[in-house]
C-alpha positions as CSV (number, residue, x, y, z in Angstrom):
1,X,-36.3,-11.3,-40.7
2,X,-38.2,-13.7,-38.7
3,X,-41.2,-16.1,-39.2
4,X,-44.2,-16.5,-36.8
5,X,-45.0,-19.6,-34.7
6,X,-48.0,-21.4,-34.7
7,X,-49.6,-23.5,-32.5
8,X,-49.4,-27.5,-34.4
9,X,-53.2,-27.3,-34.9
10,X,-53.3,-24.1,-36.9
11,X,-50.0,-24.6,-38.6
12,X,-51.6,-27.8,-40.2
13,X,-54.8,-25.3,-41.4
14,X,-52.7,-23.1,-42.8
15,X,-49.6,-24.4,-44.4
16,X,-51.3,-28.2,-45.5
17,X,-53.4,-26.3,-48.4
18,X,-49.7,-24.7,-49.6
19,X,-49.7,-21.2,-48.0
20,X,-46.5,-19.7,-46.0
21,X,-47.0,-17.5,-43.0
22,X,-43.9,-15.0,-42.6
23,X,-43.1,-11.7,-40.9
24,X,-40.2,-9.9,-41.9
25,X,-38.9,-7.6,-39.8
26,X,-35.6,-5.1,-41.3
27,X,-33.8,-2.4,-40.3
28,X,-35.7,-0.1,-41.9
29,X,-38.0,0.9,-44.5
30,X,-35.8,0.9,-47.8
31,X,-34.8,-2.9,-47.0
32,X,-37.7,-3.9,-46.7
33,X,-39.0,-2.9,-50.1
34,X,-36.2,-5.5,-51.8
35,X,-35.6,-8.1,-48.7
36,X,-38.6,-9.8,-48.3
37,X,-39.1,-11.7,-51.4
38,X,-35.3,-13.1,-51.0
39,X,-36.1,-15.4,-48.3
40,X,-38.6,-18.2,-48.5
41,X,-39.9,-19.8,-45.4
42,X,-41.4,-23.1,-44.9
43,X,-41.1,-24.1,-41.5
44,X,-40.3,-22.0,-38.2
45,X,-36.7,-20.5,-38.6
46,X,-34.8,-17.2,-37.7
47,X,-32.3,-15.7,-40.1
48,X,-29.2,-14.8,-38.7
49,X,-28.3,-11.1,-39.5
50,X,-24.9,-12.4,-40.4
51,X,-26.9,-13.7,-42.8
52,X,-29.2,-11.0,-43.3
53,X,-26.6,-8.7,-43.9
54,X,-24.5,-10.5,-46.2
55,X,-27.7,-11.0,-48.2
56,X,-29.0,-7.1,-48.3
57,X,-25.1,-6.5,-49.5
58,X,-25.4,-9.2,-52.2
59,X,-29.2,-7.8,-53.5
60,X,-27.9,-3.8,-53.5
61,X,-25.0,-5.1,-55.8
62,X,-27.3,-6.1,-58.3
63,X,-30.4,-4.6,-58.0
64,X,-31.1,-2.1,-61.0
65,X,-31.6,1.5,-60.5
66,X,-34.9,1.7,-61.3
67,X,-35.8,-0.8,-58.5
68,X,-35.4,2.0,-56.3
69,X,-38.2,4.1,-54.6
70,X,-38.5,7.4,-56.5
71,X,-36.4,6.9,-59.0
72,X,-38.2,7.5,-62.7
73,X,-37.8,7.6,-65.9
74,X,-35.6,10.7,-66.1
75,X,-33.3,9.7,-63.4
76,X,-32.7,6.7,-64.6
77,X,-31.9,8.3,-67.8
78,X,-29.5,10.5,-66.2
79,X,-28.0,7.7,-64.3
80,X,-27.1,5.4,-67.7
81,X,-25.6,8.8,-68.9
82,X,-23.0,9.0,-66.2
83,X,-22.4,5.0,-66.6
84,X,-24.9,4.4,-63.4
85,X,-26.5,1.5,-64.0
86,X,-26.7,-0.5,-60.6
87,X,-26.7,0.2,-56.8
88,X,-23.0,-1.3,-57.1
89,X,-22.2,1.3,-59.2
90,X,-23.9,4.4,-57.3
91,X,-22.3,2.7,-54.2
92,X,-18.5,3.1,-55.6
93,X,-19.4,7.0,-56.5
94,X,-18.7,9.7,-54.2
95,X,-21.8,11.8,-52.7
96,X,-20.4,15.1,-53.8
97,X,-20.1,13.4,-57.1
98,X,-24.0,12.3,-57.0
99,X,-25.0,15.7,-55.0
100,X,-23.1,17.6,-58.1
101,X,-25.4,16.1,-61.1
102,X,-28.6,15.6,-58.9
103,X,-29.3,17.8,-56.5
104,X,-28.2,17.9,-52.7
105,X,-31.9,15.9,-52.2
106,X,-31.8,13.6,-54.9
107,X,-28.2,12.9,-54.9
108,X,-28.5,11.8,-51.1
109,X,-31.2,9.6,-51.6
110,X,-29.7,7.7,-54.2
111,X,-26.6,7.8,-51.8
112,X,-28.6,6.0,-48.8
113,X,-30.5,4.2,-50.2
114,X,-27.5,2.3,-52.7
115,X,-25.9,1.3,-49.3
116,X,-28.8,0.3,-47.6
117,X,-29.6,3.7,-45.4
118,X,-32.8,4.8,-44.9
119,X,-33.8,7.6,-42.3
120,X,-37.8,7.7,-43.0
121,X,-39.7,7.2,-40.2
122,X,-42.5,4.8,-40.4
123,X,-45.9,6.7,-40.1
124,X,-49.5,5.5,-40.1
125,X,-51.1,7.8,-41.9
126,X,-54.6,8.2,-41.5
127,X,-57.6,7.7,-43.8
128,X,-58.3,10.8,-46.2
129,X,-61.5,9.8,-48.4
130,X,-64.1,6.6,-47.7
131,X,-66.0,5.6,-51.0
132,X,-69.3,2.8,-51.3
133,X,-70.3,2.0,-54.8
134,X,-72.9,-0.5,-56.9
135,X,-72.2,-0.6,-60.3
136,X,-74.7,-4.2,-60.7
137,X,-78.1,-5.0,-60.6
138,X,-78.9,-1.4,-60.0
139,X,-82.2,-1.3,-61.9
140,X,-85.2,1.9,-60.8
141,X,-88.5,2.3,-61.9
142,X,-89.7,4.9,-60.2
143,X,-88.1,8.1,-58.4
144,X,-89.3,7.0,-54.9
145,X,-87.0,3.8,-55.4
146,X,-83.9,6.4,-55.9
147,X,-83.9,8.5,-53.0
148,X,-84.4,5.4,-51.0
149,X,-81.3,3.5,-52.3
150,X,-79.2,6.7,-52.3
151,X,-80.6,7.7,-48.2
152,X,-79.6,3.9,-47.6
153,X,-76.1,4.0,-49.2
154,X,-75.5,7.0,-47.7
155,X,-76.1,5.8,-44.2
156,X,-73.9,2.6,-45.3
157,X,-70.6,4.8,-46.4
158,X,-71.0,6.6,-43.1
159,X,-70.8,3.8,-41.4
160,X,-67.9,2.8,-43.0
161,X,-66.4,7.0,-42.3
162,X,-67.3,5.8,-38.8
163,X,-65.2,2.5,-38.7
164,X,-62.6,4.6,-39.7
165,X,-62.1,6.3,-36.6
166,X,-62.8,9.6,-38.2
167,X,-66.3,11.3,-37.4
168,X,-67.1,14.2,-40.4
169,X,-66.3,14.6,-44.0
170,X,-66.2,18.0,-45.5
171,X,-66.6,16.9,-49.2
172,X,-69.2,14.6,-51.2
173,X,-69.0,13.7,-54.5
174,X,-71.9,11.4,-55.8
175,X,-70.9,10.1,-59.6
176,X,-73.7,8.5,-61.1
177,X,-73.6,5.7,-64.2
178,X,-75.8,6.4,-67.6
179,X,-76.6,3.5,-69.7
180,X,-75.5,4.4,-73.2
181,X,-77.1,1.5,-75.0
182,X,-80.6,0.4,-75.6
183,X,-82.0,-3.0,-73.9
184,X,-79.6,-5.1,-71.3
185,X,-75.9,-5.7,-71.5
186,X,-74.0,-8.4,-72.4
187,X,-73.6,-9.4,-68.5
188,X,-76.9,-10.4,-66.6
189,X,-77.8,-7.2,-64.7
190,X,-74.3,-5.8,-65.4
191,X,-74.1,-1.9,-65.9
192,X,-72.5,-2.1,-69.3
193,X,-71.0,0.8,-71.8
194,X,-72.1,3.5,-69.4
195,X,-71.1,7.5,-68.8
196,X,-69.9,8.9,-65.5
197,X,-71.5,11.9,-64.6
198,X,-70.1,13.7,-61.0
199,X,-71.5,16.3,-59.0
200,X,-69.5,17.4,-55.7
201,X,-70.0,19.8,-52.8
202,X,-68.0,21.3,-49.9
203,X,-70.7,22.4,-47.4
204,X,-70.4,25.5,-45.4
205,X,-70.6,22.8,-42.2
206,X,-69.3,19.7,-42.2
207,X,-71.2,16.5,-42.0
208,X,-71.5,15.0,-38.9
209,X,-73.8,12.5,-39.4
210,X,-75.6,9.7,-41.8
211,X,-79.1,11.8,-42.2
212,X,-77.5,15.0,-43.5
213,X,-75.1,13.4,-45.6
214,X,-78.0,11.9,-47.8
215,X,-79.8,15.2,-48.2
216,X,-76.4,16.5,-49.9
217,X,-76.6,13.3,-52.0
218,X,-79.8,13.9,-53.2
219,X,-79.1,17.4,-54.0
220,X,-76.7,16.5,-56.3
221,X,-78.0,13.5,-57.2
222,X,-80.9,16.0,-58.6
223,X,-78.4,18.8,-60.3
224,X,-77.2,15.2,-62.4
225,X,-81.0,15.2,-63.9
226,X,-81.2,12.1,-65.3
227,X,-83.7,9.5,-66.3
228,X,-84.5,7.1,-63.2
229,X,-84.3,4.2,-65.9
230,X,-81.0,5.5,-67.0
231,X,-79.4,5.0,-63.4
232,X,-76.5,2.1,-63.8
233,X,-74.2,2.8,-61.1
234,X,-74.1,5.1,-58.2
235,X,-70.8,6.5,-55.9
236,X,-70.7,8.3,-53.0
237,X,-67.5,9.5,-52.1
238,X,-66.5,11.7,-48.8
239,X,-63.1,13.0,-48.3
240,X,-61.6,15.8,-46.0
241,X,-62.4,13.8,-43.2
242,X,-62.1,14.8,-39.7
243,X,-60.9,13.3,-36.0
244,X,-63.2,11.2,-34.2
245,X,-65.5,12.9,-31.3
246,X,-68.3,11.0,-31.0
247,X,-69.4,7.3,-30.8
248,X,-70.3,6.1,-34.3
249,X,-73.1,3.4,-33.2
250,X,-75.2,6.2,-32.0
251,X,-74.7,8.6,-35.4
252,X,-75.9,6.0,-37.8
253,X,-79.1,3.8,-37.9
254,X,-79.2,0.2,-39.0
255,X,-78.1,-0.5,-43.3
256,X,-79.4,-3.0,-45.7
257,X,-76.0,-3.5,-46.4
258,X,-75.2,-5.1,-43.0
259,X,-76.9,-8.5,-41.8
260,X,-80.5,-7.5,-40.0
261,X,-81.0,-9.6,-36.8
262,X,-83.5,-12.8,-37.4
263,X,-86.7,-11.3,-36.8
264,X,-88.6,-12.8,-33.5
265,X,-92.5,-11.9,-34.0
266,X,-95.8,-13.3,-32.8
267,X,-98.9,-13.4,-35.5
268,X,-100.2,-10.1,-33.5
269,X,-97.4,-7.9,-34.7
270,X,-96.6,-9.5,-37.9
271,X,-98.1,-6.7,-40.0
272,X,-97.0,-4.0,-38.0
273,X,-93.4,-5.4,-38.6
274,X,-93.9,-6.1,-42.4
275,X,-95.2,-2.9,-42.5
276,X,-92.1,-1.5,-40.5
277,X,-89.4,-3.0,-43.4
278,X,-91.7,-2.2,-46.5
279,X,-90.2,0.9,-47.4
280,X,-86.6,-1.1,-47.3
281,X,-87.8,-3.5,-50.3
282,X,-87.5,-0.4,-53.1
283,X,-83.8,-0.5,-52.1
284,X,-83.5,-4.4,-52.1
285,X,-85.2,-4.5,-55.7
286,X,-82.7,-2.2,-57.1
287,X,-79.4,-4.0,-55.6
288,X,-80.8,-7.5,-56.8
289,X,-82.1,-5.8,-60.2
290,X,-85.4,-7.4,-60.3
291,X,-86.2,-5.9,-64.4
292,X,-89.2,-7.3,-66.3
């Protein structure tokens, strides 16, 4: 294990309001699961792995069973049957005698990783489902405000599919809150006690981009068939997602949910312009819950 330099400046930025700045670096991935909390680092140091050796032996003899990765209820149970309470113990067992009650997988596992093995290898896995959701301040009036808020969050969980280095989805579920009380909740503009109703759809092609994602949103959005006044909460979520092939900024348009540009207009064009962002103010009014 080893901690990070910084430069005097940031060091003072970052450790004079009480916070630590480590990386720990093992042999691999069990050891890192246990190691890392051992050690604590105030200043720039390097452990030896003399050290850090001595100290992974010293956890393992100690460290309960049920500490370990993938190890649940039942084998734990099993373990206190056969007098197995500790990695100590497991580690003064023979692995035909561990392979014998648990399995030639299992009893390996619990093998390794007693005595500090671990042949994993570390994988970045990649994204499988992108999600956007409001659940406050979401307050309609009228039906026109709805299909506007759900064909603007739709073009901001794209956005986010996009950032994701992935490019199509071939799944959308939309889940929408129901109010089940009468008046306001407790919290200012909250959603309250409310019912979650889901609708999802696999298309036949999969969606490529921000505009035909929202006209699957509103198709399910209309098979949910609920009262505009109702609406608490909406979710869009997209999974089954797909490699990148195309350059995101040029699939999606601009999102309320991002910061617009400041607006650089001479009295000539200043109605075409409020004119141009009217429509966006049905979507602002129902994130900021403006209710009589």
């Amino acid at each position: 294990m080893i901690a990070f330099k910084l430069p005097n400046n940031n060091k003072k930025n970052l450790w004079g309001v009480g916070f630590h700045g480590t990386i720990h670096v093992t042999l691999n991935t069990i050891t890192y699961t246990f190691i890392p909390h051992i050690f604590c680092v105030c200043d720039e140091c390097h452990t030896p792995y003399s050290k850090y050796a001595s100290t992974i032996t010293h956890t393992l003899t100690y460290m309960p069973i049920r500490d370990l990765p993938g190890i649940g209820w039942s084998h734990e149970q099993k373990c206190h049957e056969l007098h197995l309470h500790t990695c100590y113990d497991i580690q003064h067992t023979t692995l035909s005698y561990l392979q014998q009650h648990f399995g030639v997988k299992t009893g390996l596992m619990l093998h390794s990783y007693c005595t500090g093995r671990d042949d994993r290898k570390l994988e970045n896995k990649t994204r499988q489902s992108v999600a956007v959701e409001i659940n406050w301040g979401v307050r309609f009036q009228t039906s026109q405000q709805v299909t506007l808020f759900l064909q603007e969050l739709s073009v901001e969980v794209f956005s986010r599919l996009i950032k994701t280095s992935q490019s199509s989805a071939g799944h959308v579920t939309v889940t929408i809150k129901k109010k089940l009380y009468e008046g306001e909740p407790g919290k200012f503009l909250g959603c309250g006690h409310c019912e979650d109703i889901s609708r999802s759809v696999a298309p036949s092609h999969v969606i490529t981009t921000a505009d035909s994602l929202s006209v699957h949103v509103l198709q399910l959005y209309k098979q949910i068939n609920i009262a505009v006044t109702d609406v608490r909460g909406i979710r869009i979520h997209l999974n089954n997602l797909k490699g990148t092939q195309m350059n995101g900024s040029a699939a999606i348009h601009n999102s309320i949910f991002e910061k617009q540009p400041p607006s650089h207009t001479t009295n000539n064009n200043k109605n075409e312009n409020t004119n141009q962002w009217a429509s966006r103010d049905y979507a602002y009014t129902a994130i900021t819950g403006m209710c009589e």
